[in-house]
N, C-alpha and C positions, 0 to 999 in steps of 0.2 A: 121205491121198489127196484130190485135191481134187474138188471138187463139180462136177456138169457143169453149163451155165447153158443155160439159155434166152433168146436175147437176141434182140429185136425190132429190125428195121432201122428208119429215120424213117418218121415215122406223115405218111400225107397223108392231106387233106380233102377226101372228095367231095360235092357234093350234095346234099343227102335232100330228101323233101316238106317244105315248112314246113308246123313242125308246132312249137307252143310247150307247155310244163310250166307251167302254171298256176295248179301247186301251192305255193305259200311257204315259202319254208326254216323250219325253224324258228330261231329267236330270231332271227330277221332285222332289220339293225340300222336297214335301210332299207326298210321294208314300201313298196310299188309298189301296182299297181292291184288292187281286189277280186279275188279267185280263186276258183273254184267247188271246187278238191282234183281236178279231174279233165283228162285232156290232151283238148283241142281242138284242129279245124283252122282252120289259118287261112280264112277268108270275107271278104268283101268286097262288101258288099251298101248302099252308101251311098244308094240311094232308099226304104230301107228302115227307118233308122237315125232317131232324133230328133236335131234340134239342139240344142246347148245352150247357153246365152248365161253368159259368165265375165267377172269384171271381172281384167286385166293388173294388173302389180304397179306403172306407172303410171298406174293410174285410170283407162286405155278399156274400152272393153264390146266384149268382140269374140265373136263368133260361132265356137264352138266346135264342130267336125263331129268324131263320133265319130274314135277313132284305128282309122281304115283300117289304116294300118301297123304290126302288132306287132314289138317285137325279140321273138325267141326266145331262152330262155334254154337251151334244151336245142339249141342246133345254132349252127353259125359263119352260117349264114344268115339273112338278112331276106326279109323279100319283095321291098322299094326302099327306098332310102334316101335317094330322089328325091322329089319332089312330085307326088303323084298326081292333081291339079286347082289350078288356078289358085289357086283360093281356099282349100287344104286349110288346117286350123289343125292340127298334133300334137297338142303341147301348147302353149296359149296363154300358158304364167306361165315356161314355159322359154325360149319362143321370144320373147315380151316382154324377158325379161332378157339375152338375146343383143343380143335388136337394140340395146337400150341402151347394153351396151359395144361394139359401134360405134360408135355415136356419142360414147362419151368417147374413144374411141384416135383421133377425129379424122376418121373415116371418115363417109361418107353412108349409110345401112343401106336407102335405097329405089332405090341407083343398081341398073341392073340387073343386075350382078356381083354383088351383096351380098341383093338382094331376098327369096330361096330359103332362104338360110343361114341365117338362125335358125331356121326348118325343118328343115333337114338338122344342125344341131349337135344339136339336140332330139334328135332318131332316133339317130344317132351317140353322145349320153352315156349314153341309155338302155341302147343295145345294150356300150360299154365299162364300164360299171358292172352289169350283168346279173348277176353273181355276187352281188348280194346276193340275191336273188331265186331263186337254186339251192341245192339240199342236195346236199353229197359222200355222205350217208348214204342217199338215195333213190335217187341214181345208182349207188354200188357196188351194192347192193340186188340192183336188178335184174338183174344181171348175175354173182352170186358161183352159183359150181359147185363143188360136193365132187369133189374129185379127189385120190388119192395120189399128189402132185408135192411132194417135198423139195426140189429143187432151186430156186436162187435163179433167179428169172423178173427179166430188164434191160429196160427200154424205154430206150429213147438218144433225142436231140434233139426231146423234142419242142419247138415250137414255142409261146412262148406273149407276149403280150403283156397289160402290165398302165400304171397310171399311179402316177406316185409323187405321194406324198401332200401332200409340200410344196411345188409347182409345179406340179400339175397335167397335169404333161409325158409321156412317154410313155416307159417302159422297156421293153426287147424281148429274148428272147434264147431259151436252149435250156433244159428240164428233162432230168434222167436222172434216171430211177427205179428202181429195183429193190428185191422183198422175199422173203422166205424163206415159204413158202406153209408152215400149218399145216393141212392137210387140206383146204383153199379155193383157187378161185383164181377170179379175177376178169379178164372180158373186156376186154382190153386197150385198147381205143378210149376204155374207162370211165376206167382211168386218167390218160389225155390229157384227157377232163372233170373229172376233178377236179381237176387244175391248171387249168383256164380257171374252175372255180369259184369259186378264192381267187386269180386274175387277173384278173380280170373286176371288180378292185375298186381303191378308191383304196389302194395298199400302197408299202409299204415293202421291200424284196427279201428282209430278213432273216427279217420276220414269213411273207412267201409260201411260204420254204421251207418254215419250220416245221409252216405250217397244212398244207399240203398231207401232210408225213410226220405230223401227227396225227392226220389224217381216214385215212389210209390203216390206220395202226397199229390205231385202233382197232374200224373198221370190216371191214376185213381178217380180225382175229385173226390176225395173221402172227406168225411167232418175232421178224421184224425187217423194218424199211422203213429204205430208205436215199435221200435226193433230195439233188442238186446241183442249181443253178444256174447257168448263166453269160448276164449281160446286160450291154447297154451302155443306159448313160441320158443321155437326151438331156438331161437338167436342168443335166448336167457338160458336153454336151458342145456345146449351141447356145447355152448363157450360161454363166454365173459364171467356172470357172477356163476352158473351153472346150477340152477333152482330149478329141477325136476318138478318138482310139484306145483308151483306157483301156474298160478290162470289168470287171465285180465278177462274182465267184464265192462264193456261199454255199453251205452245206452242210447236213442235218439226220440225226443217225442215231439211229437208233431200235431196241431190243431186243437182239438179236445183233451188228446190224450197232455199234452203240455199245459192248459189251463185249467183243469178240473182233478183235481189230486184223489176225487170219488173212478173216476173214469180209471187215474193212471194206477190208482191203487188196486184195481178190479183185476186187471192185465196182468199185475206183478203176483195176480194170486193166482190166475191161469196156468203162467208158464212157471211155476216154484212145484203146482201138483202132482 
């Protein structure tokens, strides 16, 4: 007899206070800025703040004002990702290195089109690389509940975007999750963070799946986790062979869902509906 499922329609993003986790994954391959291990809110207090004087990776001295602007790593929001004063600096050694290739692809980088933009690329790599700076094991955390639920729990499309690692380009598409709860189950929204966990970083589509049905597997304790993928990458598709159309679909299955081909066949009928 088959199993009943539990199956969540598309997950959307609302809102929340910004509010950043400025806690450090652990083994984080990319450690970011000092952390105290506790959440803060966001403030905004620049008459308050010291300055502080940094040499760019071309040898100016530029005048460095606190970063007003945090990415969060615990939420799809920023505060801006505009420039909040004329003279704002982010980060000075990031925003140095932009404006310089500007000027090798031939560009002016002080015209006024271009002026902002090593600013806003700053804020923008910080916040699409944020996943290194997040633990999948702090997020389920918070959120797992004992509950007697046997049945497999489906989350369908979520939404996730990440960069591929050898172009720097942008791949985009849908996750489908689903796993067999062992006495646990975890708040669903938690789910859709832990794929923006191991999105959020320079990847490869094949490693994303996996990390995400690891982290799930093992923090879970589920009988079985099952994720698909489906993206399209622009690395294929605005250079090289340039196949607009073309998607890649990865898979990862884990516990039941990898030994029992009635299990994994069930799942493949959930997220196809």
């Amino acid at each position: 007899m088959p199993r009943r499922v539990i199956a969540c329609a598309p997950l959307t993003t609302r809102p929340t206070r910004y509010r950043r986790n400025v806690s450090e994954a652990p083994g984080s391959i990319c450690p970011r800025r000092p952390h105290s291990g506790v959440q803060e809110l966001f403030t905004s207090k620049a008459d308050t703040l010291p300055v502080h004087f940094v040499e760019d990776p071309l040898g100016n001295t530029m005048a460095e004002k606190p970063k007003l602007t945090q990415v969060f790593a615990n939420s799809h929001y920023a505060a801006s990702f505009e420039a909040e004063s004329e003279d704002e600096v982010y980060d000075a050694r990031k925003e140095a290195l932009v404006k310089s290739m500007l000027g090798e692809i031939g560009e002016d980088p002080n015209r006024e089109g271009l002026r902002r933009t090593p600013l806003r690329v700053a804020k923008a790599m910080d916040f699409l690389t944020s996943g290194y700076s997040m633990s999948a094991e702090e997020i389920i955390k918070k959120a797992l509940f004992e509950e007697d639920v046997r049945e497999m729990v489906v989350v369908r499309d979520i939404e996730f975007y990440s960069m591929c690692e050898h172009h720097m380009l942008p791949f985009f598409g849908h996750a489908h999750v689903g796993y067999l709860p062992n006495g646990k189950v975890v708040g669903l929204s938690k789910i859709a963070r832990v794929v923006d966990v191991f999105a959020r970083r320079l990847q490869v589509q094949e490693r994303l799946t996996s990390q995400v049905a690891d982290a799930l597997m093992e923090h879970l304790g589920a009988h079985g986790v099952a994720v698909v993928m489906e993206a399209s990458h622009t690395c294929m598709m605005m250079r090289g062979v340039q196949k607009q159309r073309s998607s890649t679909v990865s898979s990862a299955m884990r516990g039941t869902f990898e030994t029992d081909p009635r299990t994994r066949s069930e799942f493949m009928s959930f997220i196809k509906g």
